[in-house]
N, C-alpha and C positions, 0 to 999 in steps of 0.2 A: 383519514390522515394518518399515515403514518413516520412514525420519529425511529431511525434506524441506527443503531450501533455495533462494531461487531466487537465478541469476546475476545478471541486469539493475540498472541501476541508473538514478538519476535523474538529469535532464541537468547538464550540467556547468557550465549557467549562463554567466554573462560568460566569456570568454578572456582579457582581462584581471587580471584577478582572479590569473588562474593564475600562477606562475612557468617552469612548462611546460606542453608539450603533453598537456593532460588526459586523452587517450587513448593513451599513449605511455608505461609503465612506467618512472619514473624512480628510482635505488635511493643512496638517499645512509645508508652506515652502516648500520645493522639496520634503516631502514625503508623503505617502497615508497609512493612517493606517484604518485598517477594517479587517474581517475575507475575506480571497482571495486575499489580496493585493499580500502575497508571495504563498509559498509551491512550484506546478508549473512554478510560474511565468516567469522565466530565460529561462524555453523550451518555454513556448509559446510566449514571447515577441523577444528571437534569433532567433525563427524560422520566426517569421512576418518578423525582421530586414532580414534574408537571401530574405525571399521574395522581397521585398522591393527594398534589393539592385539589382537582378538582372533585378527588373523591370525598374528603374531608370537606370541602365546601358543597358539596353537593349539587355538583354542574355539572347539569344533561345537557352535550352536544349534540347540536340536529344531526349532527355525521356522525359516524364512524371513527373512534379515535383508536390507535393501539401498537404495542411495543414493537418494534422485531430487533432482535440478536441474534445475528449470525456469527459463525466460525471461519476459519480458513481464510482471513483478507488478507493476513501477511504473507500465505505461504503456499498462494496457489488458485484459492478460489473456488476448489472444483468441490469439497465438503461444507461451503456457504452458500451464498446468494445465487451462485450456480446451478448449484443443484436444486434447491428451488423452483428455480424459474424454469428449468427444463423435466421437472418431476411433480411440480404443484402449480396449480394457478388460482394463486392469493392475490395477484396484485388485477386490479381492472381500469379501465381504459380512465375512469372518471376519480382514480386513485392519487393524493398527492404525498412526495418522502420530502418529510427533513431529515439532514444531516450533522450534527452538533456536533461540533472536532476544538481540539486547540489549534489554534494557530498564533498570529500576529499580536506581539505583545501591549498595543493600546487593543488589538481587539475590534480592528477595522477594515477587516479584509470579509467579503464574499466570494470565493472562488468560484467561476462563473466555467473553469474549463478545466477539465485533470485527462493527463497522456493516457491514452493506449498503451497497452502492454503486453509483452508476448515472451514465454519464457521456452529454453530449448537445453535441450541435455546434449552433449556433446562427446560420446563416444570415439575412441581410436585404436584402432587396433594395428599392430606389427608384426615383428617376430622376436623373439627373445634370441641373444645369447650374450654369451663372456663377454664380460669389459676385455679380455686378451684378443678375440675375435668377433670386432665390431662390424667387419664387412658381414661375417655372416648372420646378422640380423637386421632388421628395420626398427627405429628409433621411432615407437610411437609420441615419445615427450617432443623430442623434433617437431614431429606436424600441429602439437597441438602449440607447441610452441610458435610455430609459424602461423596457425590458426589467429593466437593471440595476436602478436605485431600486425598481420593482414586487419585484423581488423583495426587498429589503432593506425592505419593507414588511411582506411576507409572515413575515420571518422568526420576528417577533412573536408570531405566532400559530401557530410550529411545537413538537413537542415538545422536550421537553429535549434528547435525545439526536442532533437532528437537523440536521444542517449542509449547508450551501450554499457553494461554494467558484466562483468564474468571475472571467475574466480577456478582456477585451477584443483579441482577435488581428490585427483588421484593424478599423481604423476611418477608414479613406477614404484617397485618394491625395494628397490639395492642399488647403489652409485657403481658397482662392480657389474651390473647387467643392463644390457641394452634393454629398456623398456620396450616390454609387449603389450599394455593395455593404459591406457593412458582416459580420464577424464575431465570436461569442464563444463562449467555451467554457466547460461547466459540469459541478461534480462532488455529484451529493446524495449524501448519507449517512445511514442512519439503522440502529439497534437492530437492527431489523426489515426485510428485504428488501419484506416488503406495505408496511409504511409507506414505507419510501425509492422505491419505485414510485408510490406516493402523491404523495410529495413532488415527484417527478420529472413528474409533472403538473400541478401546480397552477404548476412553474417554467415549463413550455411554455404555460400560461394566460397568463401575465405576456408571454409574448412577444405571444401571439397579442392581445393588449388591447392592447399598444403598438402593432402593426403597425397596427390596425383605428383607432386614434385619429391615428395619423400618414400613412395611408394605403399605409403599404410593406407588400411580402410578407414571410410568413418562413415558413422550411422546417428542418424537423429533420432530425439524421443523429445516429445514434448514435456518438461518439468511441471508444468501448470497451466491453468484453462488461461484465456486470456483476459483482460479488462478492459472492456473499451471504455472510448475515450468518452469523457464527461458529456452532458450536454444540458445544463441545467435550466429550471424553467424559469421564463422572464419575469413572471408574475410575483411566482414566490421571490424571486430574488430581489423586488423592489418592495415588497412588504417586509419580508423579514430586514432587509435594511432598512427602511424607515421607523423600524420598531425598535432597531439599535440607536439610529438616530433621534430619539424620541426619550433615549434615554440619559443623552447628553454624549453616545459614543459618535462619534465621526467616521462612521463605517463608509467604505467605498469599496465598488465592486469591481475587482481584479481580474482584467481581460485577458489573463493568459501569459506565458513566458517559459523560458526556462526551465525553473524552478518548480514547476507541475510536479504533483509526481499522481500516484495511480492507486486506484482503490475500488472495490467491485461498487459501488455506488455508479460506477460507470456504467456498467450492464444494466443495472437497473433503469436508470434514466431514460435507455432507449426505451423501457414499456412503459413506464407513469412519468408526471414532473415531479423534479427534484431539483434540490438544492444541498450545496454540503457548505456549511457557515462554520468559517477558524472564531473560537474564542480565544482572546487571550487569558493565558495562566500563568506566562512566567516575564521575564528580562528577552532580547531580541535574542542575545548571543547564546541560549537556549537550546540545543536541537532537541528534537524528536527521537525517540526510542535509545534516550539517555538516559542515565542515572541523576542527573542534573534535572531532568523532566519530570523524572519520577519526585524529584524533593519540592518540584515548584508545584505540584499537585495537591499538595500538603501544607502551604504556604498562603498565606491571608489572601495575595491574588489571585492564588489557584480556587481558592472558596467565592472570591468575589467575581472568577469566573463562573463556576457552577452557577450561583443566583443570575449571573445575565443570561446565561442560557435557559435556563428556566424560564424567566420573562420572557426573554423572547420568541422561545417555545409557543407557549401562553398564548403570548399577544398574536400572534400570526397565526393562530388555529383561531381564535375569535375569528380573526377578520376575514377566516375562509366560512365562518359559519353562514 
């Protein structure tokens, strides 16, 4: 059995923003503020706590119990659970993952499905010259600008579950020069790993039409390996809810939506069963890889989340024993 969290976390955004050095542990009173203090935190520190307790109690499971911490889930994949799986083979056919996350704020959600994803770097290239002499160049920001709208065209006629996410990374050097190299970057998502592969074509179509009507090039690079889509096991997912339910929480098991979003927990799935269980830690209106997240972490719910995860941990490895 194994209980999965990964390290990594997402960037730290302005430095401004900060009061300190966001990579730099700083400890005021019971709590630790820095970039990594939360996100994860709650899986990997309940799952030490389960470790812990049955070391200190001194319970020998007839299986296999044991950690893993990987890297890279926010920002790519390809130095986590990826590389693993295509460079080692720890995981075996008779192998089961938990997943201990925060989520839903009573703490009643099993996510039962999480999107595909596929991420693409967006290269363009022109020709430069004078803001005085714009015919004699090609306006790479042009295409990738038309890039961008094409796709927010597109989106229309996507399915429900399917999202487009991209951000403009380089869009020229000088207001006075026709832009010669222009880039952007982009993340699809969908239900389904065939559709998100789908998707992730019809977004390189949008480019390849803006190049062809503005006259620039453009060339793809994949940004990061991809995540497929969830598919978690039935078993564990009605044990570990009945152990939430058992503790008075009203957990029910969430069939998918929207609001998915994607984590290498997906790749894994395809070779062992898995589950990835939201505790709650904080208020609903909460998000994720917030500064507001990071304080609920810290916060009497955020603690009385870690002990449910731990129980629940617990109790669902018993009843694999």
């Amino acid at each position: 059995l194994w209980v999965m969290s990964h390290l990594d976390v997402v960037p730290a955004g302005d430095l401004k923003d900060w009061e300190s050095d966001p990579w730099t542990a700083r400890v005021e009173g019971d709590r630790i503020y820095g970039r990594g203090v939360e996100d994860n935190q709650q899986g990997m520190v309940a799952s030490l706590a389960l470790a812990k307790a049955l070391h200190e109690e001194k319970l020998q499971p007839p299986i296999d119990f044991a950690l893993l911490f990987v890297a890279d889930e926010e920002t790519g994949n390809a130095l986590g659970i990826e590389y693993l799986l295509d460079n080692h083979d720890i995981f075996k056919e008779q192998d089961l993952i938990v997943v201990p996350d925060g989520g839903l704020p009573d703490g009643s959600m099993i996510e039962v499905a999480e999107k595909g994803i596929g991420w693409i770097k967006c290269n363009v290239r022109g020709r430069a010259a004078h803001g005085s002499l714009p015919d004699k160049g090609i306006n790479a920001l042009e295409a990738l600008i038309l890039t961008y709208n094409g796709i927010n065209a597109l989106r229309q006629h996507l399915r429900d579950d399917a999202r487009i996410h991209g951000i403009i990374t380089d869009g020229g050097q000088a207001p006075n020069i026709v832009p010669e190299y222009t880039r952007g970057e982009f993340i699809v998502r969908a239900a389904d790993t065939a559709y998100a592969t789908e998707v992730l074509e019809r977004v390189r179509a949008c480019a390849e039409g803006a190049a062809q009507a503005t006259g620039a090039r453009v060339a793809f690079a994949q940004s990061g390996p991809r995540y497929d889509a969830r598919m978690p096991n039935p078993t564990l997912v009605t044990l570990f809810k009945d152990n939430m339910n058992a503790m008075g929480l009203d957990m029910e098991v969430a069939t998918g939506g929207e609001r998915m979003g994607s984590s290498d927990i997906g790749n894994v799935s395809q070779v062992v069963p898995a589950i990835h269980a939201y505790i709650a830690i904080g208020p609903e209106e909460i998000g994720g890889h917030t500064v507001e997240f990071r304080e609920a972490s810290a916060s009497p719910a955020g603690h009385e989340g870690l002990l449910t995860a731990v129980k629940a941990l617990a109790m669902t490895a018993v009843d694999l024993l």
